[in-house]
PDB file with SEQRES, HELIX, SHEET and CRYST1 records, atoms N, CA, C and O in Angstrom:
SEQRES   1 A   85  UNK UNK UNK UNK UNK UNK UNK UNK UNK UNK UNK UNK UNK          
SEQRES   2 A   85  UNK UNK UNK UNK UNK UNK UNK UNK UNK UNK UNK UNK UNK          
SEQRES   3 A   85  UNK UNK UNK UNK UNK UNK UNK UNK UNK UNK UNK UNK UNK          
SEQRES   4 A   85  UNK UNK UNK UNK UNK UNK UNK UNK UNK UNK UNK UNK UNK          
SEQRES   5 A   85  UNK UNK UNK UNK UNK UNK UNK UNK UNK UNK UNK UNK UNK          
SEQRES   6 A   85  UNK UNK UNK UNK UNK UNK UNK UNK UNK UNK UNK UNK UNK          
SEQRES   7 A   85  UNK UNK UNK UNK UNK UNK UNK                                  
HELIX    1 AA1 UNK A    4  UNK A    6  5                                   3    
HELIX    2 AA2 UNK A   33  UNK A   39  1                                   7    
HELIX    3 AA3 UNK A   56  UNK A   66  1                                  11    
HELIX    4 AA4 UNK A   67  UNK A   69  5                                   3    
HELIX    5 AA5 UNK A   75  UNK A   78  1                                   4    
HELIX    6 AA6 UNK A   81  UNK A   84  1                                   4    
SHEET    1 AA1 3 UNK A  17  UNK A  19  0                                        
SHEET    2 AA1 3 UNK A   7  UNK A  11 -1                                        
SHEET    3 AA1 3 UNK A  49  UNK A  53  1                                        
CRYST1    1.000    1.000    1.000  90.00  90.00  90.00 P 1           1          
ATOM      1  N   UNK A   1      17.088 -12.958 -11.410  1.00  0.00           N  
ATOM      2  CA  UNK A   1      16.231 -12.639 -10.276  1.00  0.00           C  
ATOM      3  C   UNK A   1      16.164 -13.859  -9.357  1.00  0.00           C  
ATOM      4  O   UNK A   1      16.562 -14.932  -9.811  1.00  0.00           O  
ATOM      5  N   UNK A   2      15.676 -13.790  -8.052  1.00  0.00           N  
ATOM      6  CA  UNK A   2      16.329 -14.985  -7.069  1.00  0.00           C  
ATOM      7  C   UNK A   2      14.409 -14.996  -6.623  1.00  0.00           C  
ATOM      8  O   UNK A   2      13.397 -14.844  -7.308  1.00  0.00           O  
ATOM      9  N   UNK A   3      14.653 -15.259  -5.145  1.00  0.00           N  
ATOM     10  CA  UNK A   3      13.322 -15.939  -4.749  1.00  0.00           C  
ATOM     11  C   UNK A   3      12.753 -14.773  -4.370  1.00  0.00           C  
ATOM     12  O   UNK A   3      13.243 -13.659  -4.553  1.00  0.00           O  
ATOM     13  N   UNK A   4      11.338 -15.107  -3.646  1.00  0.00           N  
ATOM     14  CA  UNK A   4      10.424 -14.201  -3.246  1.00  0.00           C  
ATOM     15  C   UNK A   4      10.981 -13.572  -2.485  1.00  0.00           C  
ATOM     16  O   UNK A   4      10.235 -12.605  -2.332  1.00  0.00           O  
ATOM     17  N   UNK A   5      12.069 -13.397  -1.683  1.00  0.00           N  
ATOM     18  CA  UNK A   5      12.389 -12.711  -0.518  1.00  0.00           C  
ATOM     19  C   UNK A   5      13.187 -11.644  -1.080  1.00  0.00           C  
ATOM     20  O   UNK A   5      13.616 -10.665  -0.470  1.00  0.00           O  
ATOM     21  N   UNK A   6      13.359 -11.952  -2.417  1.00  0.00           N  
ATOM     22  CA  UNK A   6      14.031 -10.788  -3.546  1.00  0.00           C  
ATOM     23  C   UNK A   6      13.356  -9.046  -3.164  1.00  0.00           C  
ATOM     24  O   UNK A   6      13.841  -7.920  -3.054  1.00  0.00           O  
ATOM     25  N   UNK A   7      11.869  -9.726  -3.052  1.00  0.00           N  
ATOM     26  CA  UNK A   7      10.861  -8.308  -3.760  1.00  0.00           C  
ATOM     27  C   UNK A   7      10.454  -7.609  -2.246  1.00  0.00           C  
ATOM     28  O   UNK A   7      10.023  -8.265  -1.298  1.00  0.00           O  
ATOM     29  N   UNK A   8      10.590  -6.754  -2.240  1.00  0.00           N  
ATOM     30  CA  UNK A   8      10.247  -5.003  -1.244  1.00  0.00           C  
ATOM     31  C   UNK A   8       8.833  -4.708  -1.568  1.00  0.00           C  
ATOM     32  O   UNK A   8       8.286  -4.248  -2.570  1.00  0.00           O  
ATOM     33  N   UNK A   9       8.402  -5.118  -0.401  1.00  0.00           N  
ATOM     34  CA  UNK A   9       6.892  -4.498  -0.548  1.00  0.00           C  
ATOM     35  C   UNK A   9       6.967  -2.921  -0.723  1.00  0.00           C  
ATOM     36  O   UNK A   9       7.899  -2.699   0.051  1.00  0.00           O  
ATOM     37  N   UNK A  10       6.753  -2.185  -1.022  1.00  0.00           N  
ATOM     38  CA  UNK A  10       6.185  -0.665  -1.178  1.00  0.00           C  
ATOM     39  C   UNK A  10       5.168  -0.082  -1.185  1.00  0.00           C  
ATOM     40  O   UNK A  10       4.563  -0.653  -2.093  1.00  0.00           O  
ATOM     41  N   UNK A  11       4.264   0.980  -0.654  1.00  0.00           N  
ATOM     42  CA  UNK A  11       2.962   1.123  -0.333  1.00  0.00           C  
ATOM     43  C   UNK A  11       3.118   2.189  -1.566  1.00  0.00           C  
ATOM     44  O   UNK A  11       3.908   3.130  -1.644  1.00  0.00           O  
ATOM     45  N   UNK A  12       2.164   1.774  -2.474  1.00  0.00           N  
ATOM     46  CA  UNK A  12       2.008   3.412  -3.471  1.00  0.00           C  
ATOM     47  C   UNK A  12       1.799   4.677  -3.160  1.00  0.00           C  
ATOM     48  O   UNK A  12       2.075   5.680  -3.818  1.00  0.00           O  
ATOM     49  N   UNK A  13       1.420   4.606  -2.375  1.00  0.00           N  
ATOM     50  CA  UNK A  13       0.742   6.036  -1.751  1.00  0.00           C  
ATOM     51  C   UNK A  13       1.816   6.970  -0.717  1.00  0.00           C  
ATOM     52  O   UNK A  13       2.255   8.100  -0.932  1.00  0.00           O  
ATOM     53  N   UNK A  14       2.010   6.258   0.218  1.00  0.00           N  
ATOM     54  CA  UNK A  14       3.221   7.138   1.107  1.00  0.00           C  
ATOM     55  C   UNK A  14       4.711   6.213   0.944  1.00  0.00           C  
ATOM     56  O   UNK A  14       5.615   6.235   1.779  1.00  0.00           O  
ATOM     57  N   UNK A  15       4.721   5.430  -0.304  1.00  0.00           N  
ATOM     58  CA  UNK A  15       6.295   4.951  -0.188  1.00  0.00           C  
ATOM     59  C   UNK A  15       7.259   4.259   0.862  1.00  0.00           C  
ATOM     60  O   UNK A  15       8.387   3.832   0.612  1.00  0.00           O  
ATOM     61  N   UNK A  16       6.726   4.233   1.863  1.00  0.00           N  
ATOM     62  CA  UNK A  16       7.254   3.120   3.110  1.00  0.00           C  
ATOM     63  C   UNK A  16       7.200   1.688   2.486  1.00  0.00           C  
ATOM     64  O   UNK A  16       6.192   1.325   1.880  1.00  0.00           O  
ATOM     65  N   UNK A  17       8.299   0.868   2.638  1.00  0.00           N  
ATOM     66  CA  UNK A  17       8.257  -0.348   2.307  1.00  0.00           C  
ATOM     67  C   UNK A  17       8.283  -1.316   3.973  1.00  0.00           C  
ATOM     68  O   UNK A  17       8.450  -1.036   5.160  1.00  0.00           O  
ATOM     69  N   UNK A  18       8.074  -2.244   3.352  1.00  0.00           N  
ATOM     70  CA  UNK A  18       7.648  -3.708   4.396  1.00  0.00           C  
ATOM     71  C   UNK A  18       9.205  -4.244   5.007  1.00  0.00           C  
ATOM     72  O   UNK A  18       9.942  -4.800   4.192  1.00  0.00           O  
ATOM     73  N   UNK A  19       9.607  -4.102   6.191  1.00  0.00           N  
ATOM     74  CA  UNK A  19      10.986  -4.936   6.294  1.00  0.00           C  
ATOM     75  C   UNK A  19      10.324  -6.086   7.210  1.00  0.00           C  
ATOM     76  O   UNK A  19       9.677  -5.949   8.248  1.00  0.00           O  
ATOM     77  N   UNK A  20      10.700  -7.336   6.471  1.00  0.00           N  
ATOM     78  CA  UNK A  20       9.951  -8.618   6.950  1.00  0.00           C  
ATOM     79  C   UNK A  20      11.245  -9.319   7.075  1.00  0.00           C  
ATOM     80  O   UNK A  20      11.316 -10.420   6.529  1.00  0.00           O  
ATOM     81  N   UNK A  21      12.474  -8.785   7.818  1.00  0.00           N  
ATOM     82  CA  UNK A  21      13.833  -9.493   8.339  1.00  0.00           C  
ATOM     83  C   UNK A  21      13.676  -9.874   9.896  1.00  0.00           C  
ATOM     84  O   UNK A  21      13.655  -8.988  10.750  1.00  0.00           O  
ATOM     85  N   UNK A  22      13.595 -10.900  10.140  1.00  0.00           N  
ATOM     86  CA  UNK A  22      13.158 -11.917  11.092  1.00  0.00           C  
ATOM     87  C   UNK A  22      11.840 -12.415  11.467  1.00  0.00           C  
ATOM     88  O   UNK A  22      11.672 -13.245  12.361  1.00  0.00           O  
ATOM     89  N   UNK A  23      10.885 -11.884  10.753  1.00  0.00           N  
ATOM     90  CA  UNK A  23       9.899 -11.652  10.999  1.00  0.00           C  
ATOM     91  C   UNK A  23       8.793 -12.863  10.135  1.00  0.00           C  
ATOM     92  O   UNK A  23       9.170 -13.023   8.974  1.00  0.00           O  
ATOM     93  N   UNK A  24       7.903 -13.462  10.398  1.00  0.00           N  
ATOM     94  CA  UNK A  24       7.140 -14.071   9.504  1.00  0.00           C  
ATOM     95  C   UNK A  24       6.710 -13.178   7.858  1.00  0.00           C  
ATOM     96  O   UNK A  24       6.293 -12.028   7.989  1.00  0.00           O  
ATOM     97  N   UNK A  25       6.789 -13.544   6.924  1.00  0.00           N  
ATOM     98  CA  UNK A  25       6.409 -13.092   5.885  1.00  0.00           C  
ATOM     99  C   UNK A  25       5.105 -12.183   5.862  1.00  0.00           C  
ATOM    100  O   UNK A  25       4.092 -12.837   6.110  1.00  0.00           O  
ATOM    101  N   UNK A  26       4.923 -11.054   5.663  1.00  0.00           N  
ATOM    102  CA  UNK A  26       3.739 -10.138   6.120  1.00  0.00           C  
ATOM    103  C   UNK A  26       3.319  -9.444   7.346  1.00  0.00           C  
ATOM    104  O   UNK A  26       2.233  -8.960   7.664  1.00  0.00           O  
ATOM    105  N   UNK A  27       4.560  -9.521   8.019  1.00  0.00           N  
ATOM    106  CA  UNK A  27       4.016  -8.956   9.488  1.00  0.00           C  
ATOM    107  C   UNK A  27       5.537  -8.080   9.715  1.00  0.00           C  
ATOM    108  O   UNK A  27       6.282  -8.249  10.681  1.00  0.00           O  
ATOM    109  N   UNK A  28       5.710  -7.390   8.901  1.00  0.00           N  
ATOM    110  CA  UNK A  28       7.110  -6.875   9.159  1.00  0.00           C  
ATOM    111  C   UNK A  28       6.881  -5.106   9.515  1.00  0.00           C  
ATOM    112  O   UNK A  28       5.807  -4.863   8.963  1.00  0.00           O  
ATOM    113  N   UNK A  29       7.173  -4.343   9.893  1.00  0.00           N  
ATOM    114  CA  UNK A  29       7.280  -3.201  10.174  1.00  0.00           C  
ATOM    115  C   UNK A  29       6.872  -2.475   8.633  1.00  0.00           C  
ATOM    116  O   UNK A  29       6.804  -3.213   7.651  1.00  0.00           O  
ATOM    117  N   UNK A  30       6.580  -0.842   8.483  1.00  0.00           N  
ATOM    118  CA  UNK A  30       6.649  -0.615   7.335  1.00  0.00           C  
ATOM    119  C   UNK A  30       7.706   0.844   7.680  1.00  0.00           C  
ATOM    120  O   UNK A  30       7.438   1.643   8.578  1.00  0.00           O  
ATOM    121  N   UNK A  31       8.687   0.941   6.940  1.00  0.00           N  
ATOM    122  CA  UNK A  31       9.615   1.908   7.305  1.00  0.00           C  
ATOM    123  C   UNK A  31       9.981   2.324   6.225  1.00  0.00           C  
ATOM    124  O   UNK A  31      10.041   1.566   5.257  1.00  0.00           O  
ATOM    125  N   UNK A  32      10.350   3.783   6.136  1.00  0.00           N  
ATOM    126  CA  UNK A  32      11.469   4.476   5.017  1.00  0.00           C  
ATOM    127  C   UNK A  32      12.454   3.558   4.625  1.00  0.00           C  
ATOM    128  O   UNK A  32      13.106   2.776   5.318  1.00  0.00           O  
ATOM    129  N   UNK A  33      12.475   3.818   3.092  1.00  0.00           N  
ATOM    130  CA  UNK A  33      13.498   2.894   2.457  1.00  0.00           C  
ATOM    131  C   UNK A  33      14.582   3.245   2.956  1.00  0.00           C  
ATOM    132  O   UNK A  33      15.068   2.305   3.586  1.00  0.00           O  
ATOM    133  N   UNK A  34      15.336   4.342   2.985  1.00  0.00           N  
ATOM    134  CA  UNK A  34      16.523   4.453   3.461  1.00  0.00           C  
ATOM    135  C   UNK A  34      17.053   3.926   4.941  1.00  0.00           C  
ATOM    136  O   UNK A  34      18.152   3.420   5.169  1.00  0.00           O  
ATOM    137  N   UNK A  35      15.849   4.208   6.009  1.00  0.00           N  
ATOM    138  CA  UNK A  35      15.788   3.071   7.048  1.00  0.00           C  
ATOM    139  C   UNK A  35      16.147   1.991   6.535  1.00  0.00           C  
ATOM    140  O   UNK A  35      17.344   1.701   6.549  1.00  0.00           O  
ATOM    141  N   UNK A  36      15.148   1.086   5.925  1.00  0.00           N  
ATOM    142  CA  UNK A  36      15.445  -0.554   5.666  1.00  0.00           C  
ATOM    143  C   UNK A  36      16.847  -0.488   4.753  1.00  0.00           C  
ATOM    144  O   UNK A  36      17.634  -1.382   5.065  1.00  0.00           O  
ATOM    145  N   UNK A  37      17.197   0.182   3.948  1.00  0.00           N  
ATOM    146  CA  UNK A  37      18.496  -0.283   3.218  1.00  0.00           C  
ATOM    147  C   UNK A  37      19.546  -0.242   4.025  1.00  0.00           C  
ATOM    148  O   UNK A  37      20.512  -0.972   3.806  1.00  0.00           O  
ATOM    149  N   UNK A  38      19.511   0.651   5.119  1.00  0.00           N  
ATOM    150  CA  UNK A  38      20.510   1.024   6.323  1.00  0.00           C  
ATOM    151  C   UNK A  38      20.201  -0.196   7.318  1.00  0.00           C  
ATOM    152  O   UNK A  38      21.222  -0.636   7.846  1.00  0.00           O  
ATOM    153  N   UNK A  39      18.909  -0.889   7.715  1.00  0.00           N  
ATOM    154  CA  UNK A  39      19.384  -1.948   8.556  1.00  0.00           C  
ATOM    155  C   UNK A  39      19.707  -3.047   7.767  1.00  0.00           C  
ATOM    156  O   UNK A  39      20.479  -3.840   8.305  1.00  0.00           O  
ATOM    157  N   UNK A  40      19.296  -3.343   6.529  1.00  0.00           N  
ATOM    158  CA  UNK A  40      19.976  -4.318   5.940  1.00  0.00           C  
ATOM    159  C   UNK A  40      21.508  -3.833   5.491  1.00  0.00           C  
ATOM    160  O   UNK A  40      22.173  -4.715   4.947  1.00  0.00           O  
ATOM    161  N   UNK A  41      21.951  -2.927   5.605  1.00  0.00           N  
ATOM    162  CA  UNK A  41      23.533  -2.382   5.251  1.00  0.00           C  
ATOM    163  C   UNK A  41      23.529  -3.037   3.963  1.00  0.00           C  
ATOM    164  O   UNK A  41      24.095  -4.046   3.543  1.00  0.00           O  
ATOM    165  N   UNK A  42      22.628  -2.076   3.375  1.00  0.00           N  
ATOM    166  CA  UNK A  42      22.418  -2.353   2.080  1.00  0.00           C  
ATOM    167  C   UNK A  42      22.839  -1.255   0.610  1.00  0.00           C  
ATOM    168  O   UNK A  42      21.945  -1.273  -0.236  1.00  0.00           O  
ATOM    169  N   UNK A  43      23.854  -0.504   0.314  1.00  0.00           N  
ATOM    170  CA  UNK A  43      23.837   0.709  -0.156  1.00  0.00           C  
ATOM    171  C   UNK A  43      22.648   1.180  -0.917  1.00  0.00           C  
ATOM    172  O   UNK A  43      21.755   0.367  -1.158  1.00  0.00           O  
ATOM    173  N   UNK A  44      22.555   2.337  -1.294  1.00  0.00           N  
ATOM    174  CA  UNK A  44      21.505   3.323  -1.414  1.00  0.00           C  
ATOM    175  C   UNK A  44      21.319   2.936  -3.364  1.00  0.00           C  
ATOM    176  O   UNK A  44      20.295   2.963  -4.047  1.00  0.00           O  
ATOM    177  N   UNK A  45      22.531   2.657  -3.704  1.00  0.00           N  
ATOM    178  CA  UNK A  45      22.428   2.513  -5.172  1.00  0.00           C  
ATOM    179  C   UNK A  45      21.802   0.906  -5.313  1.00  0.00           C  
ATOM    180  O   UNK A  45      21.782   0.565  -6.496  1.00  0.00           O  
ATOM    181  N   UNK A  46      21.331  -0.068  -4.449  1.00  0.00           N  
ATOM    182  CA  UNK A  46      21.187  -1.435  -4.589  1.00  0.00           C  
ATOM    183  C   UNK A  46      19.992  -1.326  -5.246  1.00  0.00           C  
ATOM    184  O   UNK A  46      19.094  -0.509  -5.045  1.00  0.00           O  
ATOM    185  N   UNK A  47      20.058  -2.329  -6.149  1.00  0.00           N  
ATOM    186  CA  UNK A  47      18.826  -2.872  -6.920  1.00  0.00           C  
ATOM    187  C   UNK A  47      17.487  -2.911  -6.777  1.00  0.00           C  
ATOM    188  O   UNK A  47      16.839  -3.500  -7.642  1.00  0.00           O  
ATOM    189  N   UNK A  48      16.786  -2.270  -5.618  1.00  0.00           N  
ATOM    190  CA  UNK A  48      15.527  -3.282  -5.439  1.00  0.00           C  
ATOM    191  C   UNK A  48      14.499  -3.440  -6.417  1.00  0.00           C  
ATOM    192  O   UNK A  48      14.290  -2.768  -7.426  1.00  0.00           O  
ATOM    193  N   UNK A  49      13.864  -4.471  -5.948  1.00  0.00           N  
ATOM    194  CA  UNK A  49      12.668  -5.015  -6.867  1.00  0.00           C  
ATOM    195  C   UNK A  49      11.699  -5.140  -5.718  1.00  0.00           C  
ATOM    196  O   UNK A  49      11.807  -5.703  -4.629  1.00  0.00           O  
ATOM    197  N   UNK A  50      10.417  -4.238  -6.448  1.00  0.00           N  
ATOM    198  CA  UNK A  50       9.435  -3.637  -5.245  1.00  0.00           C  
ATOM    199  C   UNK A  50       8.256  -4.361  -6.415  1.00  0.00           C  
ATOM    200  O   UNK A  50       8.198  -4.580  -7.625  1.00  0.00           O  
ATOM    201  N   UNK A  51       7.339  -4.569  -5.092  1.00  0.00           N  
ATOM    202  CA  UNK A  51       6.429  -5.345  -5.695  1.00  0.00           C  
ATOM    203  C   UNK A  51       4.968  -4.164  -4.377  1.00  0.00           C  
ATOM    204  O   UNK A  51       4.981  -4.122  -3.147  1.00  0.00           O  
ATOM    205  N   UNK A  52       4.056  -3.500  -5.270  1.00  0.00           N  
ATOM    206  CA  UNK A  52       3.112  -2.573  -4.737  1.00  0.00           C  
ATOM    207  C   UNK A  52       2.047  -2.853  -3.812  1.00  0.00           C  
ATOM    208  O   UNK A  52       1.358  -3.872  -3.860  1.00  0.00           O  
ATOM    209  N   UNK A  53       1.936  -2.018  -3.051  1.00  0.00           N  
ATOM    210  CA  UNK A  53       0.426  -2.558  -2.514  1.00  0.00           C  
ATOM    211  C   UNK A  53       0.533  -0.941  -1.739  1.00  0.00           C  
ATOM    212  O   UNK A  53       0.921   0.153  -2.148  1.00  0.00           O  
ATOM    213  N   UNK A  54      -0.082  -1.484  -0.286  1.00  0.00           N  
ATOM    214  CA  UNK A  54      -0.789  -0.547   0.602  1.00  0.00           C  
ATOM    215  C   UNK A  54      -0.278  -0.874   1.811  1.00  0.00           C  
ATOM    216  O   UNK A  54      -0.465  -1.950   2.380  1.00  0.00           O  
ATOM    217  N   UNK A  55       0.356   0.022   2.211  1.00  0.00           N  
ATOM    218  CA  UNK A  55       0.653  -0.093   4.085  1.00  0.00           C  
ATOM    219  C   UNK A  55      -0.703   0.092   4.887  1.00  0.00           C  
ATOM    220  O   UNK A  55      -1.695   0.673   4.445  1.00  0.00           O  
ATOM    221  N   UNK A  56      -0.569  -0.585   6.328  1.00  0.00           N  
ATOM    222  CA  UNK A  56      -1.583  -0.239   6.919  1.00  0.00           C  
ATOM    223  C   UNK A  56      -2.208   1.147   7.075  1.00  0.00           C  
ATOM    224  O   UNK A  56      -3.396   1.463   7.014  1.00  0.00           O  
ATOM    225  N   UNK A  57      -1.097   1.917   7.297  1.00  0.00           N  
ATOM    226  CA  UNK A  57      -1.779   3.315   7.670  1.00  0.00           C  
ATOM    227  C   UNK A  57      -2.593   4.101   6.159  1.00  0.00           C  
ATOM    228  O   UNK A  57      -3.503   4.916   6.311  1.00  0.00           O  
ATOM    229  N   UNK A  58      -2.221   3.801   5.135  1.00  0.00           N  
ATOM    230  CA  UNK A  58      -2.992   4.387   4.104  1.00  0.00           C  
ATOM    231  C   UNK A  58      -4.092   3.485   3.899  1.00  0.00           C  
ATOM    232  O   UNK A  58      -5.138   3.974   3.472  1.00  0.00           O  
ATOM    233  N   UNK A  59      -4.033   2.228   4.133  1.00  0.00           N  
ATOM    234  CA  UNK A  59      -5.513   1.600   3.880  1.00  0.00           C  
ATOM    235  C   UNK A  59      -6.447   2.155   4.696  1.00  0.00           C  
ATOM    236  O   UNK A  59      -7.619   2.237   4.330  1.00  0.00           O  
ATOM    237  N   UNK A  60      -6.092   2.531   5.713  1.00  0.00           N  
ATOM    238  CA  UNK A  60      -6.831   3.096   6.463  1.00  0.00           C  
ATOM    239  C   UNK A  60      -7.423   4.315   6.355  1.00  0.00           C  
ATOM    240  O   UNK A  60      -8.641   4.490   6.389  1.00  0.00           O  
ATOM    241  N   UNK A  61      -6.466   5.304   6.206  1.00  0.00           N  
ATOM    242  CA  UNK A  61      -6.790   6.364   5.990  1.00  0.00           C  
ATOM    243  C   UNK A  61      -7.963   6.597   4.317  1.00  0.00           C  
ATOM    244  O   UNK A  61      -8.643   7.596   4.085  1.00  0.00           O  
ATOM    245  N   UNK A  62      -7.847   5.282   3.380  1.00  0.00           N  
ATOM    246  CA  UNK A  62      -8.439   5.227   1.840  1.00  0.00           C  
ATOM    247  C   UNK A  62      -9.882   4.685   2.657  1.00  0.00           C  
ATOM    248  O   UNK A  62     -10.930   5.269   2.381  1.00  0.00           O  
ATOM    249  N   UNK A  63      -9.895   3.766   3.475  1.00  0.00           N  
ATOM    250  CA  UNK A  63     -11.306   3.312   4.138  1.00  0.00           C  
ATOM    251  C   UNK A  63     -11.883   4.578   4.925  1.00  0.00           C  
ATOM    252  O   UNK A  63     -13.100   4.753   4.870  1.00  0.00           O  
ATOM    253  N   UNK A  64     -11.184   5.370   5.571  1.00  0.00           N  
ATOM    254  CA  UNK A  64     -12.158   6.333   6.033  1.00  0.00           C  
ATOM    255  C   UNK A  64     -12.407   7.365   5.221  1.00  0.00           C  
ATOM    256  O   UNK A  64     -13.496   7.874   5.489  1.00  0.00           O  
ATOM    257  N   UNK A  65     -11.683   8.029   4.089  1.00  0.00           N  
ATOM    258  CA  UNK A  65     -12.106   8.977   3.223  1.00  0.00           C  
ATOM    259  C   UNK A  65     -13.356   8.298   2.201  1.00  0.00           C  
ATOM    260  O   UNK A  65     -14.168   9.043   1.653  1.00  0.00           O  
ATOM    261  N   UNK A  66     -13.388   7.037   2.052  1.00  0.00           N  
ATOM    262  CA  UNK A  66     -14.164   6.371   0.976  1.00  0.00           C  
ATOM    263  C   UNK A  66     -15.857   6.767   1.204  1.00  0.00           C  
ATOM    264  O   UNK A  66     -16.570   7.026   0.234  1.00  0.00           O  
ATOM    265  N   UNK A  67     -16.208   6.771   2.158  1.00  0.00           N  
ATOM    266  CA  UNK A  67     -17.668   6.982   2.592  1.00  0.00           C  
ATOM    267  C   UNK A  67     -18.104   8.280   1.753  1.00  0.00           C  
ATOM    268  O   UNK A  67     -18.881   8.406   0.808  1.00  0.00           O  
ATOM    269  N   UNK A  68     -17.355   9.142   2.415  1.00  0.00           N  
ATOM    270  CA  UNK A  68     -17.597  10.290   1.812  1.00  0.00           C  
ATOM    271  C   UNK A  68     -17.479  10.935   0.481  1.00  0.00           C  
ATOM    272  O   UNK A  68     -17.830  12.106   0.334  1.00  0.00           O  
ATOM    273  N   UNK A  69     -16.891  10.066  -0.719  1.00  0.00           N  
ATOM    274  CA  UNK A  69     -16.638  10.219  -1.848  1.00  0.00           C  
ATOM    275  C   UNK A  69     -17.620   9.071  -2.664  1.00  0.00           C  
ATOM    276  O   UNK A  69     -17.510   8.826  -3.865  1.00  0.00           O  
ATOM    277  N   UNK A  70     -18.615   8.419  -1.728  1.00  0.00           N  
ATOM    278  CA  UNK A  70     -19.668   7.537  -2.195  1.00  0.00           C  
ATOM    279  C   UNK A  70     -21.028   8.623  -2.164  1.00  0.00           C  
ATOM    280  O   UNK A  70     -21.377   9.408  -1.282  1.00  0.00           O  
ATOM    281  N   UNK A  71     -21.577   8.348  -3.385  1.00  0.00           N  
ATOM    282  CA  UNK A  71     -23.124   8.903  -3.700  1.00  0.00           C  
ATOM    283  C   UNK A  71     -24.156   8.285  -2.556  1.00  0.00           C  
ATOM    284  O   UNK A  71     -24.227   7.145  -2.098  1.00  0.00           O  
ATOM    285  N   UNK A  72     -24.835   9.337  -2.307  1.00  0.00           N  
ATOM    286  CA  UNK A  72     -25.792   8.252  -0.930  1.00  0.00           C  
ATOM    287  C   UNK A  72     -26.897   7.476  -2.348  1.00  0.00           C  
ATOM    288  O   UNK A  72     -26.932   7.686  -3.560  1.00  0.00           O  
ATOM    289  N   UNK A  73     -27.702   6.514  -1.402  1.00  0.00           N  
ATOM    290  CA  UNK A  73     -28.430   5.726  -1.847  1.00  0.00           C  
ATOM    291  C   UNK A  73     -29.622   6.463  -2.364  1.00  0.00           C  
ATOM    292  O   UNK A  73     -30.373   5.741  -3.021  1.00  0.00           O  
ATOM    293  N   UNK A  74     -29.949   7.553  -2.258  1.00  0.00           N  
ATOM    294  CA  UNK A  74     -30.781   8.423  -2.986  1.00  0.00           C  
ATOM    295  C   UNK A  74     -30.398   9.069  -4.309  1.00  0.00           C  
ATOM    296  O   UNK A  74     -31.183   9.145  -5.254  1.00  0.00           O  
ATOM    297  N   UNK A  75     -28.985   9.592  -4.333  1.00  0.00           N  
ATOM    298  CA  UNK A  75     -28.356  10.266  -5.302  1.00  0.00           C  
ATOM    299  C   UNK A  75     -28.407   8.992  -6.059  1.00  0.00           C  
ATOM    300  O   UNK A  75     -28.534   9.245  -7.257  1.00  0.00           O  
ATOM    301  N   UNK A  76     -28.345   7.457  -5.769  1.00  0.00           N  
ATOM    302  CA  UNK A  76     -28.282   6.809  -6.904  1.00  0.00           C  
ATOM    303  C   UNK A  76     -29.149   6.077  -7.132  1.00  0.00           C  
ATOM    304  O   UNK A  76     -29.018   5.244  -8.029  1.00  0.00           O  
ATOM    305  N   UNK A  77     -30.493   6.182  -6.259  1.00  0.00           N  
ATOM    306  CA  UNK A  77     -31.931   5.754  -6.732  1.00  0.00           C  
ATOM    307  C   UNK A  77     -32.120   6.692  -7.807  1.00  0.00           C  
ATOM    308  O   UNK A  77     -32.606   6.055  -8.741  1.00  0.00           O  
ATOM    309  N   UNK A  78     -31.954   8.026  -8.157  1.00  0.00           N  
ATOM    310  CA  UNK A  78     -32.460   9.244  -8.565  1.00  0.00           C  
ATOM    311  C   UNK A  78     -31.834   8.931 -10.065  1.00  0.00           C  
ATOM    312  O   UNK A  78     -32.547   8.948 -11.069  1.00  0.00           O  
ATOM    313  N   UNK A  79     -30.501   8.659 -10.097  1.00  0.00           N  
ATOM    314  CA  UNK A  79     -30.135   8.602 -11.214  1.00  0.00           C  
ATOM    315  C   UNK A  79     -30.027   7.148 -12.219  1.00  0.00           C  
ATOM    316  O   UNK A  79     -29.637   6.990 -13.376  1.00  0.00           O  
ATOM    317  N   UNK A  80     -30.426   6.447 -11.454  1.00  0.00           N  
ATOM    318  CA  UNK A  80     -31.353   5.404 -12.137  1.00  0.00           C  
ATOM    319  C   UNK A  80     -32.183   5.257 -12.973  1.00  0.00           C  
ATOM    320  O   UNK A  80     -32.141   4.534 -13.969  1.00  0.00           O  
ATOM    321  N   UNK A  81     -33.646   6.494 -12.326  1.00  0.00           N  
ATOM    322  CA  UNK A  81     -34.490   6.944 -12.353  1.00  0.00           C  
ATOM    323  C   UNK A  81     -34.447   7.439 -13.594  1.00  0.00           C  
ATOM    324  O   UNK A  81     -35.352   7.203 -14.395  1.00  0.00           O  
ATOM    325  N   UNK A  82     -33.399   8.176 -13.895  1.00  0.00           N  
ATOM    326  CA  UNK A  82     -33.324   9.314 -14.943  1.00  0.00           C  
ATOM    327  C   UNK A  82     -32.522   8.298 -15.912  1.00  0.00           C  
ATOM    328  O   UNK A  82     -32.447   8.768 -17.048  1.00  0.00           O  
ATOM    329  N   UNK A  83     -32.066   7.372 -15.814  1.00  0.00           N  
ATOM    330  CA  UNK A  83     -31.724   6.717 -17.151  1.00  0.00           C  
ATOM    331  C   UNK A  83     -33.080   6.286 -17.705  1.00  0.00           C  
ATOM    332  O   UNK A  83     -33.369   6.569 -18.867  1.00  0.00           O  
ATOM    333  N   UNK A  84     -34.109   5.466 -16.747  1.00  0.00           N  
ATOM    334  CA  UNK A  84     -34.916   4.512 -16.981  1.00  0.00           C  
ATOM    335  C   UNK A  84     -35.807   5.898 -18.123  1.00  0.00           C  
ATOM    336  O   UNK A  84     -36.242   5.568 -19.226  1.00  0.00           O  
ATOM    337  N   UNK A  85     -35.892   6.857 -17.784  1.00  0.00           N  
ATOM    338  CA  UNK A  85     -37.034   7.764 -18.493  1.00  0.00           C  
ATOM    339  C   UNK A  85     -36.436   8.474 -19.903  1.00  0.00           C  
ATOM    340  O   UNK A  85     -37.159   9.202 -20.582  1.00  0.00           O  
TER     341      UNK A  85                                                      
END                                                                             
């Protein structure tokens, strides 16, 4: 295995990886793999080594669904309540 520039960011969620070719480290586009293996003229069978996270657009989209999958502050005064008794 070689240096950090080895590893393909990949977003878990919608699978777009990071192409950070000319680009400062972290500020690279996030595109279909087959995109990035095609501008790196890279064949389709090549090795990569993907290292996980989150593209912008799904962090985003996980920050705005999150509210709504949170208990309000009553639902969890209440059940507090009901341990304490």
């Amino acid at each position: 295995m070689g240096s950090m520039g080895d590893f393909v960011p990949i977003c878990c969620v919608c699978f777009k990886v990071r192409d950070d070719t000319n680009m400062e480290a972290g500020k690279g586009l996030w595109v279909d793999l087959n995109t990035y293996a095609v501008s790196r003229q890279l064949p389709l069978s090549y090795e990569f080594v993907f290292t996980h996270g989150y593209c912008p657009d799904c962090i985003a989209q996980y920050h705005e669904r999150m509210p709504a999958n949170r208990p309000s502050n009553i639902e969890r005064q209440c059940d507090t309540e009901r341990i304490k008794l």
